[in-house]
C-alpha positions in Angstrom: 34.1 -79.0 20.5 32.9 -76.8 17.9 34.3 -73.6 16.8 32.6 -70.7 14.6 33.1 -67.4 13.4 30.4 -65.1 13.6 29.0 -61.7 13.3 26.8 -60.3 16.3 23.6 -58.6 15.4 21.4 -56.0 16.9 18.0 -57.8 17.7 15.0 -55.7 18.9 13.5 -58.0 22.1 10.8 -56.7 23.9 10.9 -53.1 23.1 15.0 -53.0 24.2 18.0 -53.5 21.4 20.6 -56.4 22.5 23.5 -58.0 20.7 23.0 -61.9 19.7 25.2 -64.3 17.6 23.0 -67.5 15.9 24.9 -70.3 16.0 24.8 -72.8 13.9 23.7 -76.1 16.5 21.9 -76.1 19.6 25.1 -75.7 22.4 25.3 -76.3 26.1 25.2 -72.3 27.6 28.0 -73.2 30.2 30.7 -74.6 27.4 30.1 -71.0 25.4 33.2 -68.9 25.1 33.5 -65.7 22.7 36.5 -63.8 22.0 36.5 -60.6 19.8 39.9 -59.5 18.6 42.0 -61.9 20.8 39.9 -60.5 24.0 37.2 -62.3 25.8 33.8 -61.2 25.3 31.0 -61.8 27.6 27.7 -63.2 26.9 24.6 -61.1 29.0 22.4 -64.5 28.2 21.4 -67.2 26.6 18.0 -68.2 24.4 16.6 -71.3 24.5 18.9 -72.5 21.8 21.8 -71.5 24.1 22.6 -68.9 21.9 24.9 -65.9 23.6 22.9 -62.6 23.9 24.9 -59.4 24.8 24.0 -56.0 26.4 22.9 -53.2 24.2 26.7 -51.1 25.2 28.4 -54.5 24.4 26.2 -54.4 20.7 27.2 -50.7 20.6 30.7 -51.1 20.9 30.5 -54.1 18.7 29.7 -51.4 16.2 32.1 -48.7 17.1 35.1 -51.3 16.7 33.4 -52.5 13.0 33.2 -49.1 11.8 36.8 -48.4 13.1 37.8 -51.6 10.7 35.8 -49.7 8.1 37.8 -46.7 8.3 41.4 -48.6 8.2 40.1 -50.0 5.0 39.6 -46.9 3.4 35.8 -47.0 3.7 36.0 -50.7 2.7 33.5 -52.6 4.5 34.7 -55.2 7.1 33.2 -58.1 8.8 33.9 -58.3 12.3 33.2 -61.7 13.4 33.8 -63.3 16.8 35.4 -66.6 17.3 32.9 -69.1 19.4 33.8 -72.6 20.9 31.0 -74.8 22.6 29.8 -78.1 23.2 26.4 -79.2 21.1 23.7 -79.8 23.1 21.9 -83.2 22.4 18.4 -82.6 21.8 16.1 -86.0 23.6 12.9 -85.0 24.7 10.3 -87.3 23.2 8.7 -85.9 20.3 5.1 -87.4 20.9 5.5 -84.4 24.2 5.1 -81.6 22.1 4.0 -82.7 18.4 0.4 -84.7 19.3 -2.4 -83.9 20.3 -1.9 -86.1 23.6 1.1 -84.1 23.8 0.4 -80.6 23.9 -3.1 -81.0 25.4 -1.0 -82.3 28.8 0.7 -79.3 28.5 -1.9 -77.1 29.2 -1.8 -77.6 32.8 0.1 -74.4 33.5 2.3 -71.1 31.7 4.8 -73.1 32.7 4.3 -76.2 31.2 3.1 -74.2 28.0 6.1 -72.4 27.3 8.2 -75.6 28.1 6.0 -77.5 25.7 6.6 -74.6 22.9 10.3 -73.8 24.0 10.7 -77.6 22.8 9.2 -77.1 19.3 11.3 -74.1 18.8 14.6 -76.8 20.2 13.7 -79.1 17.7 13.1 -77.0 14.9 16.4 -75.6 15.5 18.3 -79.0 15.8 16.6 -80.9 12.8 16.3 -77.7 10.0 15.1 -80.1 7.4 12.1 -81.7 9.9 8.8 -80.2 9.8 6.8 -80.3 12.7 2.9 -80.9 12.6 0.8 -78.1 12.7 -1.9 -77.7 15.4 -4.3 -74.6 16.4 -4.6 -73.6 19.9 -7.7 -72.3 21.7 -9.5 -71.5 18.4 -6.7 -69.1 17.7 -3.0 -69.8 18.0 -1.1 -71.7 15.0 1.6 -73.7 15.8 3.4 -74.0 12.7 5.9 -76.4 11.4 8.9 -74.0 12.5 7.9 -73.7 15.9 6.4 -70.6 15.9 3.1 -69.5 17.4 1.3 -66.9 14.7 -2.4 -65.7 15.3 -5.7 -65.2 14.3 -6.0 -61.6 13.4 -7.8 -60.1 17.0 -10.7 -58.9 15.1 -11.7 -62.7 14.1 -11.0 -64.3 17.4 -14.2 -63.7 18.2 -15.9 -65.9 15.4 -14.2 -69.0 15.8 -16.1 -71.7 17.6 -13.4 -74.3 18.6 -14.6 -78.0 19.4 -11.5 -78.7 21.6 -8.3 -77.0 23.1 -6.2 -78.2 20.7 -7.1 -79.4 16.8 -5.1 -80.2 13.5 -4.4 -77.9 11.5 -5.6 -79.2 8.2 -9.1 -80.0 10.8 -9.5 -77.0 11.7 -8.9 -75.4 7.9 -11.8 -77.8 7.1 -14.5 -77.0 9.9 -13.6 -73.2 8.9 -13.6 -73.2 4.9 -15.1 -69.4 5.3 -11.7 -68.2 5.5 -9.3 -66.4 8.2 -5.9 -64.3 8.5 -3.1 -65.3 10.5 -0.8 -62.3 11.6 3.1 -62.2 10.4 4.9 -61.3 13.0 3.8 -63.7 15.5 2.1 -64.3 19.0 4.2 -63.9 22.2 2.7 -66.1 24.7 3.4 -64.8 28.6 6.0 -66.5 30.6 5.0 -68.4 33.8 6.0 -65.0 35.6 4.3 -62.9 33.8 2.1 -60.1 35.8 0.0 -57.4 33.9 0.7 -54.0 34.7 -2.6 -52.6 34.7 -4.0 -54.3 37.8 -1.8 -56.2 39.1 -2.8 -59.8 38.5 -0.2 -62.8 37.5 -1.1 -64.1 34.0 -2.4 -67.9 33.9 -3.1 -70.4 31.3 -6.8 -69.2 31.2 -5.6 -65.4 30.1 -4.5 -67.3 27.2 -7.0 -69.5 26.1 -9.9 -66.6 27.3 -8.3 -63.3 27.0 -5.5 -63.5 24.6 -2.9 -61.1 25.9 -1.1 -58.2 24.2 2.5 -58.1 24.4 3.7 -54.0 24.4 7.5 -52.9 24.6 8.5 -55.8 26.9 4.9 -56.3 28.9 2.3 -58.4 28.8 -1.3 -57.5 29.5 -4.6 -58.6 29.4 -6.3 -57.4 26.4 -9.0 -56.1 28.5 -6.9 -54.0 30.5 -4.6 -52.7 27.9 -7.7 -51.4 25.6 -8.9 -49.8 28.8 -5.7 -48.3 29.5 -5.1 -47.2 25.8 -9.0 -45.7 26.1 -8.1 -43.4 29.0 -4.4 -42.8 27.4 -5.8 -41.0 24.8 -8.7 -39.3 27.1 -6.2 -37.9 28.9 -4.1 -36.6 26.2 -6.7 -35.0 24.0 -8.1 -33.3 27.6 -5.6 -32.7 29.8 -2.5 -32.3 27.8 -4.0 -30.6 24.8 -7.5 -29.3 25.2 -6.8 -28.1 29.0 -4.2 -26.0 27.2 -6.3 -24.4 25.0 -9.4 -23.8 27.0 -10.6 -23.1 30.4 -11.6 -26.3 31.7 -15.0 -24.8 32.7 -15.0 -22.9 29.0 -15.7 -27.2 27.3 -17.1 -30.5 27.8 -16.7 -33.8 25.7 -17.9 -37.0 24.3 -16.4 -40.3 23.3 -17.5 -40.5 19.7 -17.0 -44.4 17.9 -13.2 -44.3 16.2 -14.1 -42.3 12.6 -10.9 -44.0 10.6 -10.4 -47.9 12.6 -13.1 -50.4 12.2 -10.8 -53.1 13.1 -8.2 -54.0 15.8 -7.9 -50.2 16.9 -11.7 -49.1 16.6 -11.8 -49.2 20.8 -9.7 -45.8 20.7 -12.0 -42.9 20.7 -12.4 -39.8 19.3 -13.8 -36.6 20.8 -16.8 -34.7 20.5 -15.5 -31.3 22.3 -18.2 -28.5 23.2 -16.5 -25.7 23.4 -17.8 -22.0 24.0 -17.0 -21.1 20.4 -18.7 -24.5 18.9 -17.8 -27.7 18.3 -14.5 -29.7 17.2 -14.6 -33.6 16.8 -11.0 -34.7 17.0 -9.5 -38.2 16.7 -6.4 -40.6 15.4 -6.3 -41.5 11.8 -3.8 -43.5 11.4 -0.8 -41.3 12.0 -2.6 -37.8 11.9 -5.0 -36.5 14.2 -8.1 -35.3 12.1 -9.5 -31.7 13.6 -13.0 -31.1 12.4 -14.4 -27.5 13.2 -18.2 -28.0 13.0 -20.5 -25.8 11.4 -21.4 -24.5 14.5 -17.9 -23.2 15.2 -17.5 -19.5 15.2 -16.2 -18.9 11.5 -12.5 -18.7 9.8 -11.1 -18.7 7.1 -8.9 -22.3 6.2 -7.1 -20.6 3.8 -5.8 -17.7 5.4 -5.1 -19.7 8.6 -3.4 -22.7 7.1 -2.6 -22.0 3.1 1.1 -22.6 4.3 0.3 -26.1 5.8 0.7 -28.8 2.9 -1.5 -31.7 4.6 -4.9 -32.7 4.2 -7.8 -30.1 4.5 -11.6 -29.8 3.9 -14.7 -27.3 3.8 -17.8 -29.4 3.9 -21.3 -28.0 4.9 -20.1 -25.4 7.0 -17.4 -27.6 8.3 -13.4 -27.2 8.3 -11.1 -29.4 9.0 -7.3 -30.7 8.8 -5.0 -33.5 9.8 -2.4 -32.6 12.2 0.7 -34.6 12.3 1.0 -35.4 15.9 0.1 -33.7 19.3 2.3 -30.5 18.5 0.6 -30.1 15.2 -2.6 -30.4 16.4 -2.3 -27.9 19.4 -0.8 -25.4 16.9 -3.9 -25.6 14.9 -6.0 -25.5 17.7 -4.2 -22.6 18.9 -4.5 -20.4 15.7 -7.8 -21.0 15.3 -8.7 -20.0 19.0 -6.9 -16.7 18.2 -8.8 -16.4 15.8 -12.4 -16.9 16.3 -11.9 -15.6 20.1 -8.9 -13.5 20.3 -9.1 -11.6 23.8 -9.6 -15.0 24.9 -7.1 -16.3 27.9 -7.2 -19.3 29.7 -4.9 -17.5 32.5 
């Protein structure tokens, strides 16, 4: 039996904060118990490495009773650890299953057998710190590295890979592309066996993988296809509907989709607008975390510096054109707003 003392931490997990407590072996979920201040305390779930996981009220309260320990310390900080007793789980799966070739080309059958295959890596990587496992990419794409994680080729080079087979060494595949390539940090989620995409509906397979990577957004997975598309008409209906429709009539404009103006790389399928409006034209779009409004010089003319001398952000008079970056959707219908008042002010959209 082993026993621990530990301290819970928040961990972000698909978009939701839960409590969890690493432990220091691999243990056997059923043999877990945790007691917090001589009262039991208990677990919402397990990882793979059988590792408790708590609610987000149990990680809260965690908290409270920490910063209660704090305060009868006279603003002392005080660990808070929990006491943990379980039986270590004996890690025997082969290795030749998940670190070959042979191996993990077998376990391409299925989701299922995929995340089984990489659960097993992650296992083993857990129970023998010191062992490296071999490297191999996936699908022309998908690293599995020697800690058992999955990283990825950035999406805007996923495209320019030719792979030879579904699975290759590493150090092969480094050779056959000596042009270079970027791996991302922060990992790849691949979709459990369960996993359905919101946007229409269809259960994810092993062929979304190795065809479509996936995109995995506050807890969902989705085909990249289908979450660009959805992102595409996200942002149609926000610069229409919820911001333009307030300004205008809807019979007083019309629009375009214009190419992104700021994101040439993984976000360049957003658009920006073209808007035709009855006073002139106003290209609008996401740059980075402003939305750039461009009057054109066909826009009935104003003055920048009376309208917006208070507003200390970015702002331009080019060729007859004005413009300004609005920090968010509130900014941006402000500035809208004035400017309409402006230019057109017995205007009404009522």
């Amino acid at each position: 039996m082993n026993i621990e003392k530990k301290r819970m931490e928040g961990w972000n997990v698909g978009g939701g904060l839960i409590g969890h407590i690493t432990l220091d072996k691999l243990a056997i979920p059923e043999t877990v118990k945790v007691t917090l201040l001589g009262e039991p305390l208990i677990p919402s779930s397990f990882n793979c490495y059988g590792h408790p996981n708590f609610t987000k009220e149990q990680e809260m309260l965690y908290r409270f009773k920490e910063e209660e320990l704090k305060r009868q310390n006279g603003g002392e900080y005080v660990p808070l650890e929990a006491e943990i007793t379980y039986e270590e789980r004996v890690f025997d799966i082969a290795i030749p299953t998940f670190d070959t070739l042979q191996g993990i080309e077998k376990s391409l059958l299925s989701l299922a057998d995929l995340n089984e295959m990489l659960q097993n890596r992650r296992m083993f990587h857990e129970a023998y710190k010191g062992v490296r496992l071999n490297e191999f990419m996936l699908f022309g794409c998908f690293l599995l590295d020697q800690f058992g994680q999955v990283l990825s080729v950035i999406p805007s080079q996923k495209d320019s890979f030719v792979s030879t087979a579904n699975v290759e060494d590493f150090e092969t595949f480094k050779r056959n592309h000596s042009t270079g390539f970027t791996l991302t940090f922060d990992g790849y989620a691949i979709p459990a066996p369960d996993s359905v995409c919101p946007c229409c509906g269809q259960k994810l397979t092993i062929d979304d993988v190795r065809n479509n990577p996936c995109v995995f957004i506050d807890g969902k997975f989705y085909h990249n296809s289908c979450w660009r598309n959805y992102r595409k008409l996200t942002e149609v209906d926000k610069f229409t509907r919820r911001m333009m429709d307030l300004i205008y009539k809807s019979t007083d404009y019309t629009f375009e989709l214009l190419p992104n103006g700021y994101w040439q790389g993984d976000d360049s399928y957003i658009p920006w607008f073209l808007f035709h409006t009855i006073d002139g034209d106003i290209i609008m779009g996401w740059r980075k975390r402003v939305i750039s409004i461009e009057w054109q010089a066909n826009y009935k003319p104003f003055d920048m510096d009376t309208l917006f001398h208070a507003e200390d952000v970015t702002k331009w008079e080019e060729d007859g054109k004005r413009g300004i970056h609005a920090w968010g959707d509130e900014k941006a219908y402000e500035y809208l707003k004035k400017v309409l008042e402006a230019v057109n002010p017995g205007y009404s959209k009522w």
